[in-house]
N, C-alpha and C positions, 0 to 999 in steps of 0.2 A: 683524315680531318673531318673533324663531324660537320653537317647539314646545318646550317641555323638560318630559321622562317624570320625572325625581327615579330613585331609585333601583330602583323597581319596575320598572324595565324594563332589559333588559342589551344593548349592541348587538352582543357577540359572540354569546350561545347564543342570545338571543334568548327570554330568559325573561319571562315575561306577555307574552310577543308571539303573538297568535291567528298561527295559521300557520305558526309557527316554533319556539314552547314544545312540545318533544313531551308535556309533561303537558296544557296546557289544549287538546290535539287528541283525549286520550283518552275516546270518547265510547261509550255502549252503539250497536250496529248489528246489528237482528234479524237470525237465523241465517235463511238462506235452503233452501230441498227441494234437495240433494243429489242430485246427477245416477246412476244405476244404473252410468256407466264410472268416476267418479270412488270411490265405495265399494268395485265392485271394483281399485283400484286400489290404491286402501290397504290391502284385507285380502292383495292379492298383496304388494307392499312392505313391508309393516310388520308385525312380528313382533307387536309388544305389539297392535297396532291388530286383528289374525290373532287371537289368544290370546283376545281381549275378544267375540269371536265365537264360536268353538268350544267355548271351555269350560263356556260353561253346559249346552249343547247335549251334549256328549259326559256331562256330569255328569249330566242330566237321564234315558236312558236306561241307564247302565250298570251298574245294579243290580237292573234288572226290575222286574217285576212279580207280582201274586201277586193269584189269584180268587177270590174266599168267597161263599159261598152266606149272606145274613147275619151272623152271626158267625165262622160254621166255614169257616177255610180250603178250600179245592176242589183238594186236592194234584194228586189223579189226571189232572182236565181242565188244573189250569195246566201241568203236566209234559208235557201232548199238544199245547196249544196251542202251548206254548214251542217244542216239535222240530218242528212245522209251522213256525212264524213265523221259525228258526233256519236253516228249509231261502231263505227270502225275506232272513235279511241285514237282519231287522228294525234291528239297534240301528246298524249301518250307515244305512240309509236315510233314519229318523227323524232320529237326529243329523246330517246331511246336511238334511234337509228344514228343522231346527230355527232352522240355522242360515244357512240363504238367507231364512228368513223375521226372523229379524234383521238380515242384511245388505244387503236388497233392501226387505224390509219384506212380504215374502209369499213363497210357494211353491206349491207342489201334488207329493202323489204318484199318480202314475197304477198304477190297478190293473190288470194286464193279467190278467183273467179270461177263464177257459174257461166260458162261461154260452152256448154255441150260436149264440152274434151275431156276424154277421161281419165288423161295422162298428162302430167305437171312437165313432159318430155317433149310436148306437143307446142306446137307457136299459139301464143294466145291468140285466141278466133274476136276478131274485134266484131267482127258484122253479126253474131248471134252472141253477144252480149248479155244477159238478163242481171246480172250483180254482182258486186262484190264481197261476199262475204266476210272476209276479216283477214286485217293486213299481221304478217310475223315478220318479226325482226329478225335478221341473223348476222352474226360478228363474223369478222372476218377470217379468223381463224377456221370457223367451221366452212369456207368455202372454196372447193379448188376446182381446177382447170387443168386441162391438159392441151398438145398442141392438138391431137386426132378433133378437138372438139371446138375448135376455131372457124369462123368461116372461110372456105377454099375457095369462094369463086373471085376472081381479081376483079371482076366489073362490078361487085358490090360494094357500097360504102362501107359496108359494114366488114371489109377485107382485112383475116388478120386479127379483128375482135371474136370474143369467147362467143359460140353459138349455145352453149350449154354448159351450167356450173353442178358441179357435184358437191352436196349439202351433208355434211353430218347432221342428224337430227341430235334431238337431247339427251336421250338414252344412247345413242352411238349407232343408230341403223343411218344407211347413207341412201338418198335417192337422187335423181337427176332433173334441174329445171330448165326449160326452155329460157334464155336469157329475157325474151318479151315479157314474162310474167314476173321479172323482177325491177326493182327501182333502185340502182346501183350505185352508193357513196364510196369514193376512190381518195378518199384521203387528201392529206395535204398534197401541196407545189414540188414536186421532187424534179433533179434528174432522170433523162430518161434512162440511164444506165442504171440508176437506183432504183427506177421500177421495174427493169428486169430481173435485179434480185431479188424482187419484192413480191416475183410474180403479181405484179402489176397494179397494186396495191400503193398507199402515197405515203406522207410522213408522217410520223406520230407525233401528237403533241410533245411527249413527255422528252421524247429526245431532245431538243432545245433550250428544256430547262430541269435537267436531268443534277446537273451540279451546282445549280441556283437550289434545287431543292433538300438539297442533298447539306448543305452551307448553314441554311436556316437549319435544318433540325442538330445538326452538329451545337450551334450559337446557343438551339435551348437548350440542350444538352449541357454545354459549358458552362451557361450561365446557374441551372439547377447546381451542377459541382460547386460553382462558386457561390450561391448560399449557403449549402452546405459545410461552408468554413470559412462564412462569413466572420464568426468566433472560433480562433485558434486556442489551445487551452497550450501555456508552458509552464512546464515543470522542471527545477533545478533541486535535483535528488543532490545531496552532500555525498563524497564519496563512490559518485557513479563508475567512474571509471573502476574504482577497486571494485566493484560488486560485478561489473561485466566482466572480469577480468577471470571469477571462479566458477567452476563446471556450472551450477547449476544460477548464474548472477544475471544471465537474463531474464531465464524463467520468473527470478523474485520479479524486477523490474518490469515485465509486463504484467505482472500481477497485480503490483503496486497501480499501477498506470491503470489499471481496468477497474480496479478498486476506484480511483479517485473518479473517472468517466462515470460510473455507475452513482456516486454518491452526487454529482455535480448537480443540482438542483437549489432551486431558493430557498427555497423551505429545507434544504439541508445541512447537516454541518460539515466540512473537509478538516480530516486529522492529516498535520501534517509534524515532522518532524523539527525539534527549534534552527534547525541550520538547514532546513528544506521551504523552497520557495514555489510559489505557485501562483502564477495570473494569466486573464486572458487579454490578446491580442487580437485587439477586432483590423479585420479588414476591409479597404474601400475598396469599391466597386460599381465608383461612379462613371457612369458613361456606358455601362451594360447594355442599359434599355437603350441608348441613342445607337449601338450598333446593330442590335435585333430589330429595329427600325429600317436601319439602311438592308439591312437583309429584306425583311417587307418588301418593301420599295424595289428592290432588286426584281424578285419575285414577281412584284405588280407590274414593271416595267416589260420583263419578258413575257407575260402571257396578258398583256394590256386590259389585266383585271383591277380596276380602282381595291386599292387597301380596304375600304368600304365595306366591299361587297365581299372580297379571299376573307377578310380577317378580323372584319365587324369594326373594326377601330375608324371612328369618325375625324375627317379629313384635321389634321393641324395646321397652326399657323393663323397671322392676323387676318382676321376677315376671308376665311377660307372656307368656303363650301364643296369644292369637291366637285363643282360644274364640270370643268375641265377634262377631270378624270373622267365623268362620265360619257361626255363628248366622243371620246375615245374610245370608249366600249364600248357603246352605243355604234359608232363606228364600224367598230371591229364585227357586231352583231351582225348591221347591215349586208356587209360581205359575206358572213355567211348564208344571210336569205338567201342574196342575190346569185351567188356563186353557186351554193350547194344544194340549200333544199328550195328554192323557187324551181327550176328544173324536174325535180321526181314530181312535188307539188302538183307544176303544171299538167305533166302523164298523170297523175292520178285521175286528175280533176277533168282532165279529157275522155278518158277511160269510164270513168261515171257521166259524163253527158253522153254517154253510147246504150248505156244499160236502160235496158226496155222498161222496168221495174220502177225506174224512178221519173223518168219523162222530166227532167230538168231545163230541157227545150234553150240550150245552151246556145249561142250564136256561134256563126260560122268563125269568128276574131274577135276575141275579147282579151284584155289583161288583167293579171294577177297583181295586186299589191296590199304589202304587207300595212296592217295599222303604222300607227307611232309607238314608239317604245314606249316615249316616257310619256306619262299620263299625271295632266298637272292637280295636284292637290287643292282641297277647297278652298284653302289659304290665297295661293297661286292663281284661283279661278277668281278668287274677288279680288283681288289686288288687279287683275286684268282688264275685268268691269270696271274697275273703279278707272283705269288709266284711260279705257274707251268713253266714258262720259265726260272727263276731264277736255278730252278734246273735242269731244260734240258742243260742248259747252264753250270751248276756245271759237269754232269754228261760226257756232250759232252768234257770238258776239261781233265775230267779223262782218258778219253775213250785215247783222244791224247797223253796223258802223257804213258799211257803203250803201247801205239802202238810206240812212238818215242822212248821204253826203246825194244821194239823189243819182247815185252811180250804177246802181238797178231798180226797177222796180220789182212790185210783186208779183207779177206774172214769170219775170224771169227768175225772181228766186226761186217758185213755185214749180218751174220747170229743171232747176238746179237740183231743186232736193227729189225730184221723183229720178231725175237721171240719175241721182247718185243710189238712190233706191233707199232711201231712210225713211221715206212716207210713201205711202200707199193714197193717192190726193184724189177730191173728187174735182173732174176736171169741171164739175158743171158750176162750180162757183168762179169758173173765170169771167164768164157774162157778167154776174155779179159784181165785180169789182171793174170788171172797163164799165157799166151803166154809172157806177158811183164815181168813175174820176169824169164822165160826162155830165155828169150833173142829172140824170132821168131814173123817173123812175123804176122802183122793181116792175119787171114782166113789160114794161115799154120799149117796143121795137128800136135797135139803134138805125142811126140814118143809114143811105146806102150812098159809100162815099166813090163807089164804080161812077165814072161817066157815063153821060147819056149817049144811045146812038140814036143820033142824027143828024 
């Protein structure tokens, strides 16, 4: 007795057929660790995949920094530290370092100091200090460890951590650095089992949006095919069938067909036969751009980069600027000061108030903090003014209104507007005005209204 499926099954697409339905194949399958050739591959080839790298990194330094002795800015030391750390190609390095530790999932800067040791194997000598010389980046790939090279003593904090890493240089000679002499980026949030296999290294960006990226370039992809026949050209050759039918009736027929491609133009003329027909068939293909949108978006949403700034496309929708979005990166930026490079930063910047050379006369406790991201435009800076006079203006009417109700006098306003610190007042015109609401003249002593002892 034969088998019959009913309508639930199709024997051409092969619909609810396991195996052959591309819908009931579509299955989740965990993203697997990303090989170090394979990441840099795509940040060499792929612009946007490039961009989703750098940018944070580059945002993340390029506004500086700034040192305060608790609340009070420290102009003098950050202005010394800044021309020292500017002679080192800081905001080079770090951005450079920020972003191998996204792309690799780690880094290191190596410090080449003048501290009297004449081996990078040697624990940096903090107490004979004279300079830094100049900071190298290195990616993670070129740096390994072994267990012989761990610290072995259990009563050190440091138990357990690498005491020395071994560097491929750039030609491929390998030497050996004392871990104090480097400033170590460990990658993203992992599992601690995942940094075991990582030799101890964190997560890569690109893993988490590995098939977001992957999605988007397929989209342009499809989308280019389907310009590409956006105009279908059809042809009803009389007699097809008999002409495919003799040895040689395909060959005429792509001939024919390559012939009519080749003549298709405006300015041309198409020979056709009188029982032979020919027109083209255009195709829609509306809604293309609304899905390579949501692709964007996708995109922007996993690596919390505003469309903006991944794709240059300026925020859509009514009344829509793209605050919001920025909010978030801005965000997303902060965390990385605060988390990754405030940290190396601070050792740097410690390590240079040691060095003899430069006598930065750094205090015993101070903090690091980074500027503001965002840096408001002239526009923005007068629209600002303009909202702070608007209320000086509100405030100064008020001010009038209870001094004309007899609710303060001038003295008290006098002492309102210095406490608020909006005038700079000369106190010596207070006499002035108590003599005039006494009725006496200028420079005439007032009475003395103390009691008499007696």
């Amino acid at each position: 007795m034969a088998e019959r499926f009913d309508g639930f099954f199709n024997a051409f697409i092969g619909h609810g057929t396991h195996g052959r339905d591309p819908f009931s194949n579509y299955i989740y399958t965990p993203s697997r660790m990303m090989t170090d050739w394979e990441c840099a591959d795509m940040f060499t080839y792929n612009g946007i995949a490039q961009k989703i790298i750098t940018a944070p990194a580059d945002e993340a330094v390029k506004e500086g920094f700034t040192l305060k002795d608790g609340e009070a800015e420290m102009e003098e030391q950050t202005k010394a530290v800044l021309s020292v750390m500017e002679d080192l190609e800081w905001e080079q390095r770090f951005s450079e370092a920020l972003s191998w530790d996204r792309l690799y999932g780690g880094s290191a800067v190596l410090m080449m100091a003048d501290d009297g040791t004449a081996e990078l194997s040697e624990p940096l000598n903090e107490s004979a200090l004279r300079s830094i010389e100049r900071l190298v980046v290195i990616e993670a790939p070129d740096i390994t460890t072994s267990d012989a090279m761990l610290y072995s003593d259990p009563r050190s904090q440091l138990y357990g951590r690498p005491e020395f890493y071994n560097v491929t240089g750039y030609y491929g000679g390998r030497f050996t650095v004392h871990e104090s002499r480097l400033l170590m980026f460990r990658g993203g949030v992992l599992p601690r089992e995942q940094r075991r296999q990582r030799a101890d290294w964190g997560a890569k960006v690109y893993e988490k949006m590995f098939n977001d990226l992957m999605r988007y370039d397929s989209a342009l992809s499809l989308a280019l095919m389907a310009l590409s026949r956006l105009s279908q050209g059809v042809m009803k050759l009389n007699g097809l069938a008999g002409k495919l039918a003799t040895d040689d009736g395909e060959q005429q027929v792509m001939k024919r067909l390559q012939l009519i491609d080749m003549a298709r133009h405006m300015m041309n003329t198409i020979a056709l036969d009188n029982e032979d027909d020919y027109r083209l068939e255009n195709m829609a293909i509306g809604g293309v751009t609304n899905i390579i949108d949501q692709f964007q978006t996708a995109i922007s949403a996993v690596t919390e980069i505003p469309v903006t700034v991944l794709f240059g496309v300026s925020p859509g929708g009514l009344n829509s600027t793209g605050k919001a979005d920025f909010e978030n990166y801005y965000n997303m930026v902060r965390r990385i000061q605060k988390r990754t490079l405030k940290p190396q930063l601070s050792r740097l910047i410690d390590l240079l108030g040691q060095c003899s050379d430069y006598g930065l006369n750094l205090p015993d406790k101070y903090t690091l903090e980074f500027n503001p991201l965002w840096q408001p435009t002239e526009k923005e800076q007068a629209d600002t003014e303009y909202v702070k006079a608007q209320t000086k203006e509100r405030e100064a009417a008020t001010a009038k209104t209870y001094y004309d109700m007899n609710a303060l006098d001038g003295s008290e306003m006098r002492d309102t507007l210095e406490k608020n610190g909006d005038y700079e007042l000369d106190r010596s015109l207070d006499d002035t005005i108590q003599n005039s609401r006494l009725g006496l003249e200028p420079g005439q002593p007032q009475p003395n209204t103390e009691g008499n002892d007696e």
